[in-house]
ChimeraX commands (.cxc) that place a marker at each C-alpha (Angstrom):
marker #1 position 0.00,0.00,0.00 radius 0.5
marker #1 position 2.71,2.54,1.11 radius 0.5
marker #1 position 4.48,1.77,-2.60 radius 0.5
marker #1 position 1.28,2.41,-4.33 radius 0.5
marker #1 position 0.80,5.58,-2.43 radius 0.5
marker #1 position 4.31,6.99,-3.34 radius 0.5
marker #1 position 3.56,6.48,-7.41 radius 0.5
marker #1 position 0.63,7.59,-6.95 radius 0.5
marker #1 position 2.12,10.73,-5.55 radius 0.5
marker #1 position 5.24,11.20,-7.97 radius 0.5
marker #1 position 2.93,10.49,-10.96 radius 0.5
marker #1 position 0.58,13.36,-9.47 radius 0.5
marker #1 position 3.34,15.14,-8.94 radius 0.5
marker #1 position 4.93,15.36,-12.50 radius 0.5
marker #1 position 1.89,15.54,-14.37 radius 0.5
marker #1 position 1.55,18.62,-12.66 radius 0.5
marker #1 position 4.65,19.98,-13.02 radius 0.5
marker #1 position 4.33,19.42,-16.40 radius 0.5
marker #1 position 1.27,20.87,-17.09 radius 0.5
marker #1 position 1.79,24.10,-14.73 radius 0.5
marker #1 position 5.34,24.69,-16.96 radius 0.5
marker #1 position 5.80,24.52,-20.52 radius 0.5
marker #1 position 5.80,21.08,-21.24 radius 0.5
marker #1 position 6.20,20.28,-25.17 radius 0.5
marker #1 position 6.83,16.67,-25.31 radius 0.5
marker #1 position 5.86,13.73,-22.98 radius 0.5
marker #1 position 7.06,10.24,-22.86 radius 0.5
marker #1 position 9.00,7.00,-21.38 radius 0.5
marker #1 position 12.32,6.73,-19.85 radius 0.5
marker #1 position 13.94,3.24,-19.83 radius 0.5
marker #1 position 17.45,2.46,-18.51 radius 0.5
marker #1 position 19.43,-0.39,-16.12 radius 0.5
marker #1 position 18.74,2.44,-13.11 radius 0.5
marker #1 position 14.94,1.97,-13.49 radius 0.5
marker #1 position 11.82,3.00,-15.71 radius 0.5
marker #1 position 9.48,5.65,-15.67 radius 0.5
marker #1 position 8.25,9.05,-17.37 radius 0.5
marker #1 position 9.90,12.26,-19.27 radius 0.5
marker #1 position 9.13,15.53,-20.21 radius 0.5
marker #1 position 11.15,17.98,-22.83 radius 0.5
marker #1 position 10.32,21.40,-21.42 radius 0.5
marker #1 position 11.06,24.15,-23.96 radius 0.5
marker #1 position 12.68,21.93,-26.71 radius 0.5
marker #1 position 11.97,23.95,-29.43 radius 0.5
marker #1 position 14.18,23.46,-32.67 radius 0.5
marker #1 position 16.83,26.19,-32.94 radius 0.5
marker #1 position 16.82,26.34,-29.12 radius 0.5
marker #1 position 19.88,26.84,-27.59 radius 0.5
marker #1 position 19.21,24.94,-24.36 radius 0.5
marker #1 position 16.01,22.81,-22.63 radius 0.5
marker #1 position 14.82,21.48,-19.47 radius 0.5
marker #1 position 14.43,17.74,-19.08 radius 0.5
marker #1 position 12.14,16.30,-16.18 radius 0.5
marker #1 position 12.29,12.92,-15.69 radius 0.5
marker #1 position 9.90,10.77,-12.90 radius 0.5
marker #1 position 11.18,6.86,-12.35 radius 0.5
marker #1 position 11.11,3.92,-10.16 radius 0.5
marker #1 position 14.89,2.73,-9.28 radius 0.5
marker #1 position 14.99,-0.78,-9.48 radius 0.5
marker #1 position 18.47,-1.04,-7.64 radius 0.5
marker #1 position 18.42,-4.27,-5.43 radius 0.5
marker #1 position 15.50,-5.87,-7.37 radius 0.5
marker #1 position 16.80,-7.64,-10.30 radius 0.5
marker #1 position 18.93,-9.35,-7.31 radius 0.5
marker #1 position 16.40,-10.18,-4.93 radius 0.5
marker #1 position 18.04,-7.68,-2.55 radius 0.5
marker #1 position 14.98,-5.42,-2.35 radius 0.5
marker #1 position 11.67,-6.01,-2.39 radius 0.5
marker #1 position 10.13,-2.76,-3.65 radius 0.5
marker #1 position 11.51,0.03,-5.89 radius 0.5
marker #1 position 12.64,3.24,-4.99 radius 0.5
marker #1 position 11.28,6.53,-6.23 radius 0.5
marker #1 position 13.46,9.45,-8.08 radius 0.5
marker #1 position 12.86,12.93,-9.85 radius 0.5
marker #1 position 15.27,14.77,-11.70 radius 0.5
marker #1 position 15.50,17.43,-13.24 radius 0.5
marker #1 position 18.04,18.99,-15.83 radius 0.5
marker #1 position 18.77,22.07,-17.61 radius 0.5
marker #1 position 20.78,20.67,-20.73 radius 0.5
marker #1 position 23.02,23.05,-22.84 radius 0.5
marker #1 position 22.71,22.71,-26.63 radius 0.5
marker #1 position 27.14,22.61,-27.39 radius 0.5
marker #1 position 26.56,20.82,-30.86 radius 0.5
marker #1 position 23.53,20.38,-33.58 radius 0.5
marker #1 position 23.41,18.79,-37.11 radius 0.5
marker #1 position 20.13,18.81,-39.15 radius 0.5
marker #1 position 19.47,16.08,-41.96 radius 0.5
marker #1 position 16.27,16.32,-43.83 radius 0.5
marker #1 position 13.79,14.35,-41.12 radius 0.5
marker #1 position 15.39,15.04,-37.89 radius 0.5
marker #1 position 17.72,17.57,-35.91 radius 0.5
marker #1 position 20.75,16.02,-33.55 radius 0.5
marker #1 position 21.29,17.82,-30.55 radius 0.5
marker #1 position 24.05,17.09,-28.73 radius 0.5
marker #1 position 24.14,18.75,-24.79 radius 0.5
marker #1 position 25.13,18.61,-21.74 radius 0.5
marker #1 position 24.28,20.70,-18.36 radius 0.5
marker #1 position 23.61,20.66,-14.63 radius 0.5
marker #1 position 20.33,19.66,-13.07 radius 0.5
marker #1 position 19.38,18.59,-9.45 radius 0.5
marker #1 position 17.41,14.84,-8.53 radius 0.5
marker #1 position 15.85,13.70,-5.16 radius 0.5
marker #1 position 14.15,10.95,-4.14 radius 0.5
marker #1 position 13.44,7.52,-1.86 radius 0.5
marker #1 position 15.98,5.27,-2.84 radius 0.5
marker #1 position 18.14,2.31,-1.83 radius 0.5
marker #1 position 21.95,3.16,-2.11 radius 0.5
marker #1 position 24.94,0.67,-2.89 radius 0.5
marker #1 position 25.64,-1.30,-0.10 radius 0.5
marker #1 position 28.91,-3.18,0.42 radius 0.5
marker #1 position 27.60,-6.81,0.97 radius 0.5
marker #1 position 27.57,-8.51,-2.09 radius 0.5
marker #1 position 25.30,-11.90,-0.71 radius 0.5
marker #1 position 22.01,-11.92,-2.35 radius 0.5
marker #1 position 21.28,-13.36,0.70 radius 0.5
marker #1 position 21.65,-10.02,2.65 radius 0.5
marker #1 position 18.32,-7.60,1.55 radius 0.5
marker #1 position 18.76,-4.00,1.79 radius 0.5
marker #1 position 15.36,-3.26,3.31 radius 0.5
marker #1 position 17.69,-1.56,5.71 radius 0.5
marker #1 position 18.80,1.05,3.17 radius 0.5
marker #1 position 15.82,2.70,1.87 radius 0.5
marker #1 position 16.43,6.59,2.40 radius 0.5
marker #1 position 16.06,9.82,0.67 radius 0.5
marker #1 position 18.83,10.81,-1.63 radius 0.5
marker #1 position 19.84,14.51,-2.51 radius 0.5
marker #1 position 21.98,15.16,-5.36 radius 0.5
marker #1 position 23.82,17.89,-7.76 radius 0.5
marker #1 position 23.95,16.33,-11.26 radius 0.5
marker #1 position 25.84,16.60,-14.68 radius 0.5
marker #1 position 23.87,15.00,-17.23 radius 0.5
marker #1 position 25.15,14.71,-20.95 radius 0.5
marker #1 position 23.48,12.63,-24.32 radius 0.5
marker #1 position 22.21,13.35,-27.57 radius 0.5
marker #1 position 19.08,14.26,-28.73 radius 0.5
marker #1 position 17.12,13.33,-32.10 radius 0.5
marker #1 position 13.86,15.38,-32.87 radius 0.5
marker #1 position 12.01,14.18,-36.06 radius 0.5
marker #1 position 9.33,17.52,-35.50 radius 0.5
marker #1 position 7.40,15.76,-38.69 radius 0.5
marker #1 position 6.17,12.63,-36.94 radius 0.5
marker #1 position 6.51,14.54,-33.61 radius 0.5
marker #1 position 9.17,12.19,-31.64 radius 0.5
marker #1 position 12.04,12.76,-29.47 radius 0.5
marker #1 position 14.72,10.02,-28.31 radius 0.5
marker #1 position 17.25,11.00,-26.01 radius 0.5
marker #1 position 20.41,8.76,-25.20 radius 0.5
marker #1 position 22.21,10.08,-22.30 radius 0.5
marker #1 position 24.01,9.30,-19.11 radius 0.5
marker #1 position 23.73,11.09,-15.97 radius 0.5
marker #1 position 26.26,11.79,-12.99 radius 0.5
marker #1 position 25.24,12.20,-9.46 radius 0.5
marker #1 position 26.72,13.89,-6.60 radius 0.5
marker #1 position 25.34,14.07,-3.56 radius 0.5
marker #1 position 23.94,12.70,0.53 radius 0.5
marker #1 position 21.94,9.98,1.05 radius 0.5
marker #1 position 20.05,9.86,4.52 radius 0.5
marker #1 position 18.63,6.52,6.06 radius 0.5
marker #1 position 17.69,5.39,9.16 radius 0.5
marker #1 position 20.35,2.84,10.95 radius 0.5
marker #1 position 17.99,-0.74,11.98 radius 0.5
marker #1 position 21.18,-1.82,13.62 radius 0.5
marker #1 position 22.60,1.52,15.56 radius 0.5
marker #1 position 19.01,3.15,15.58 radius 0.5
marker #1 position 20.35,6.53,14.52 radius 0.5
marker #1 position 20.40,8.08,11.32 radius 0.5
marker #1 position 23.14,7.92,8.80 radius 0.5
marker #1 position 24.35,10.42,6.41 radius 0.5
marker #1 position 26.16,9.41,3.67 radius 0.5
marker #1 position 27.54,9.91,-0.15 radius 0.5
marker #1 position 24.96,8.64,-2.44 radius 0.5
marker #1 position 27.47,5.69,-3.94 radius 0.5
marker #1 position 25.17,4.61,-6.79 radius 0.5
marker #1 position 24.97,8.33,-8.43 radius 0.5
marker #1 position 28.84,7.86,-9.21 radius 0.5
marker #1 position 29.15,4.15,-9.52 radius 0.5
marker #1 position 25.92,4.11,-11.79 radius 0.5
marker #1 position 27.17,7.27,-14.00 radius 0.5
marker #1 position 27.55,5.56,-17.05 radius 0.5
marker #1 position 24.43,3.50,-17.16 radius 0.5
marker #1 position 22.82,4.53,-20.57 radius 0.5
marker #1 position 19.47,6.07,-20.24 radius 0.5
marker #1 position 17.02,5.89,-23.02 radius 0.5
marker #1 position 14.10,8.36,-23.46 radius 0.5
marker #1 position 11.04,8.26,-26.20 radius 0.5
marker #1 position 8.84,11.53,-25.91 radius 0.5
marker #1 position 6.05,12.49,-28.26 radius 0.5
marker #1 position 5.05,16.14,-29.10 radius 0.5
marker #1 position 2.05,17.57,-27.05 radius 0.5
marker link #1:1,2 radius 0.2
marker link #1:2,3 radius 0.2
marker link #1:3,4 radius 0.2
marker link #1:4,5 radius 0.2
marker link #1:5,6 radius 0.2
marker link #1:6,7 radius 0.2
marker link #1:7,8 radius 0.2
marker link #1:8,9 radius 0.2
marker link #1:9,10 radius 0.2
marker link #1:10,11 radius 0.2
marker link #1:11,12 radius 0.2
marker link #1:12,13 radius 0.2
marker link #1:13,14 radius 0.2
marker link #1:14,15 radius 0.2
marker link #1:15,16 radius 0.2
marker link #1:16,17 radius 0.2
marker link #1:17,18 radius 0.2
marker link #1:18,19 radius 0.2
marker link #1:19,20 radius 0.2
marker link #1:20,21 radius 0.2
marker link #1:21,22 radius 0.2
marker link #1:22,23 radius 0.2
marker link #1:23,24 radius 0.2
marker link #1:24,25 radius 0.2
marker link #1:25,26 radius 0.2
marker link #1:26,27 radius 0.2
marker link #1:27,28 radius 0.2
marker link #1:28,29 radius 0.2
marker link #1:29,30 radius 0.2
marker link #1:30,31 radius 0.2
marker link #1:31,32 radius 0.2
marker link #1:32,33 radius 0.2
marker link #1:33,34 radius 0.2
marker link #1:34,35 radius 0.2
marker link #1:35,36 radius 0.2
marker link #1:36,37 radius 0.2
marker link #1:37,38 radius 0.2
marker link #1:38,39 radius 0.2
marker link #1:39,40 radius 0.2
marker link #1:40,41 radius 0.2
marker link #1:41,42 radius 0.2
marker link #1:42,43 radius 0.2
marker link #1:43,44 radius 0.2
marker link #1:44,45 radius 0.2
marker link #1:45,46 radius 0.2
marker link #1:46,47 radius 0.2
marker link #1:47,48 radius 0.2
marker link #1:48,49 radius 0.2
marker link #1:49,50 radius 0.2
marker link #1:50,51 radius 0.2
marker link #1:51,52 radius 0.2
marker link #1:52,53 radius 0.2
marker link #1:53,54 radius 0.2
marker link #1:54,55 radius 0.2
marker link #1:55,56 radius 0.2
marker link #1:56,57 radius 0.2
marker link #1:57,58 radius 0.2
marker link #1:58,59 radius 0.2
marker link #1:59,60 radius 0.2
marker link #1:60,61 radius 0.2
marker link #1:61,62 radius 0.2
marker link #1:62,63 radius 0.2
marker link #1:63,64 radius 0.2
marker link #1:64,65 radius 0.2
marker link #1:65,66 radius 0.2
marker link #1:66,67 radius 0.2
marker link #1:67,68 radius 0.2
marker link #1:68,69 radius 0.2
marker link #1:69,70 radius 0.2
marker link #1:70,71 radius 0.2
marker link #1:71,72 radius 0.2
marker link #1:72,73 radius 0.2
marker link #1:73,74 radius 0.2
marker link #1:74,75 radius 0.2
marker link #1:75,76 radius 0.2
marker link #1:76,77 radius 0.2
marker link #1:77,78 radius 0.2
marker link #1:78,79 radius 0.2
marker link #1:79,80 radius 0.2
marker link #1:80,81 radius 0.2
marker link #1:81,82 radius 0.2
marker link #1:82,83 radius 0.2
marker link #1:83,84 radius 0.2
marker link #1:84,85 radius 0.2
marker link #1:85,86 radius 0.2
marker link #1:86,87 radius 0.2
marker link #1:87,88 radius 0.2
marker link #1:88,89 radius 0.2
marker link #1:89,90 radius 0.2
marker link #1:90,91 radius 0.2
marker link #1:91,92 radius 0.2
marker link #1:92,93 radius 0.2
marker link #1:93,94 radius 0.2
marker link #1:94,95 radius 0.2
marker link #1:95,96 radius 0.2
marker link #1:96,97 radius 0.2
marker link #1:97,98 radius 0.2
marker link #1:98,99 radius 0.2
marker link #1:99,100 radius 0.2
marker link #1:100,101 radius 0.2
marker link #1:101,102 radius 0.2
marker link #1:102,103 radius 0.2
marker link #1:103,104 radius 0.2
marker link #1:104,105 radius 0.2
marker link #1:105,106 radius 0.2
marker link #1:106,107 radius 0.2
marker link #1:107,108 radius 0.2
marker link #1:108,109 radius 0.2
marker link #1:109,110 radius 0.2
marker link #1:110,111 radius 0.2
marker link #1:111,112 radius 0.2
marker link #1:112,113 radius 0.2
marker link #1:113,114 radius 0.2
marker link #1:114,115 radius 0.2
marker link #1:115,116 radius 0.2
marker link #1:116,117 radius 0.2
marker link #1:117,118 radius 0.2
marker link #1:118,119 radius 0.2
marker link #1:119,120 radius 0.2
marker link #1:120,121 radius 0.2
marker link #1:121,122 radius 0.2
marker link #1:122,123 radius 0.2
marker link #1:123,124 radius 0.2
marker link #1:124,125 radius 0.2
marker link #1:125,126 radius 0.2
marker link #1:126,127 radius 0.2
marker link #1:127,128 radius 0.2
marker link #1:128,129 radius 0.2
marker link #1:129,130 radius 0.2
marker link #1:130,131 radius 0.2
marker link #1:131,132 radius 0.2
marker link #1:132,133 radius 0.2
marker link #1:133,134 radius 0.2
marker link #1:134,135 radius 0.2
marker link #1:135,136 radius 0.2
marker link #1:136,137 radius 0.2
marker link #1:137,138 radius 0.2
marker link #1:138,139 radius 0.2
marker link #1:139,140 radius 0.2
marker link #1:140,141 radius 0.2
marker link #1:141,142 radius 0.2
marker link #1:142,143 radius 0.2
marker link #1:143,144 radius 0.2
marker link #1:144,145 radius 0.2
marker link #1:145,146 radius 0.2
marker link #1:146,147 radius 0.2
marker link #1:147,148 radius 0.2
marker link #1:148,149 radius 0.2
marker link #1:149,150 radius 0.2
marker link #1:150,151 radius 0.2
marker link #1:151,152 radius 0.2
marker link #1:152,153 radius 0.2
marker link #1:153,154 radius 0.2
marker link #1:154,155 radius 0.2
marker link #1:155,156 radius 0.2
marker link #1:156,157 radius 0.2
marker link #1:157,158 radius 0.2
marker link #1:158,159 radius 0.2
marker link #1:159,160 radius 0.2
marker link #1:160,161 radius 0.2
marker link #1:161,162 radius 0.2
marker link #1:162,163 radius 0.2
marker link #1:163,164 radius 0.2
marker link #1:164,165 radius 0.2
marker link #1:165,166 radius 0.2
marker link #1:166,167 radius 0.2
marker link #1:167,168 radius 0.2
marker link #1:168,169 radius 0.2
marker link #1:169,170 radius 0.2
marker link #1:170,171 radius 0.2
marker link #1:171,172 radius 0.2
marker link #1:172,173 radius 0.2
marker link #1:173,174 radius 0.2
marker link #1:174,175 radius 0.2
marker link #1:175,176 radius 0.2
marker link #1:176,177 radius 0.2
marker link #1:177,178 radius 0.2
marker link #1:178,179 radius 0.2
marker link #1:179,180 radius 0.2
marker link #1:180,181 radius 0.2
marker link #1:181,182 radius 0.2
marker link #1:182,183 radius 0.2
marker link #1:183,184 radius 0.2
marker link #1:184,185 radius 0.2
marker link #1:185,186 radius 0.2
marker link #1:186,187 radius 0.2
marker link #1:187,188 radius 0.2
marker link #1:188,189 radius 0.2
view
């Protein structure tokens, strides 16, 4: 119930962010960190920069059986236009720029058993981030796909089961998961 309650609430939550901004495109995000929704906020062609906002469940400890629910992230990103080539059906975009994410998340965690579940490490992350890819508009048929990667910097807070304090650490899986490819689809409103 409490995991239904917290989609319910990010998805909510983004639709209306995206519908109190500027929102021009809406779609799916799909990557090895987790899947969820996306929204191109002032990605008009010829633009030199646009916002991305991105709502998704992190699936880190699941494929493993070391969690047994997903975590909850939003991020958001203001991504700098440094390169663009046109062909006849579609515009490249290449960017990169700084952006900001939060969320309920499990972090890394040290023990590799799959024995050993991380239910202990759920716990709200904070982070800075640097997030770089390449965009292709086809404005004809209306779609977007974005192929990026994203770098995160930042705490993570949890309640300690064992020490029952809280702890404050580095959010490990925003660097160690830096590289993971991130895949977005997004169709013109």
């Amino acid at each position: 119930v409490l995991m239904k309650t917290r989609l319910a609430l990010a998805a909510v939550l983004f639709i209306l962010s995206a519908t109190c901004t500027e929102a021009q495109t809406l779609g799916i995000f799909n990557s090895p960190k987790g899947f969820g929704v996306t929204s191109l906020l002032n990605a008009g062609s010829r633009s030199d920069a646009f916002d991305c906002l991105t709502v998704y469940a992190d699936i880190y400890g699941l494929p493993m059986d070391r969690a047994d629910y997903p975590g909850i992230k939003i991020c958001y990103s203001r991504c700098n236009v440094v390169g663009a080539f046109d062909n006849r059906y579609s515009q490249h975009l290449l960017y990169v720029g700084p952006g900001i994410s939060t969320g309920f998340v499990h972090d890394y965690d040290r023990s590799v058993s799959s024995l050993v579940k991380l239910n202990n490490n759920p716990g709200v992350c904070l982070t800075l981030t640097c997030r770089f890819g390449l965009l292709i508009q086809v404005p004809d048929k209306g779609i977007n796909i974005d192929f990026s990667a994203q770098l995160e910097a930042g705490m993570h807070l949890r309640d300690d089961e064992i020490l029952k304090q809280k702890d404050l650490t580095w959010y490990k899986n925003g660097l160690y998961q830096a590289l993971y490819p991130q895949i977005s689809i997004s169709f013109d409103l």
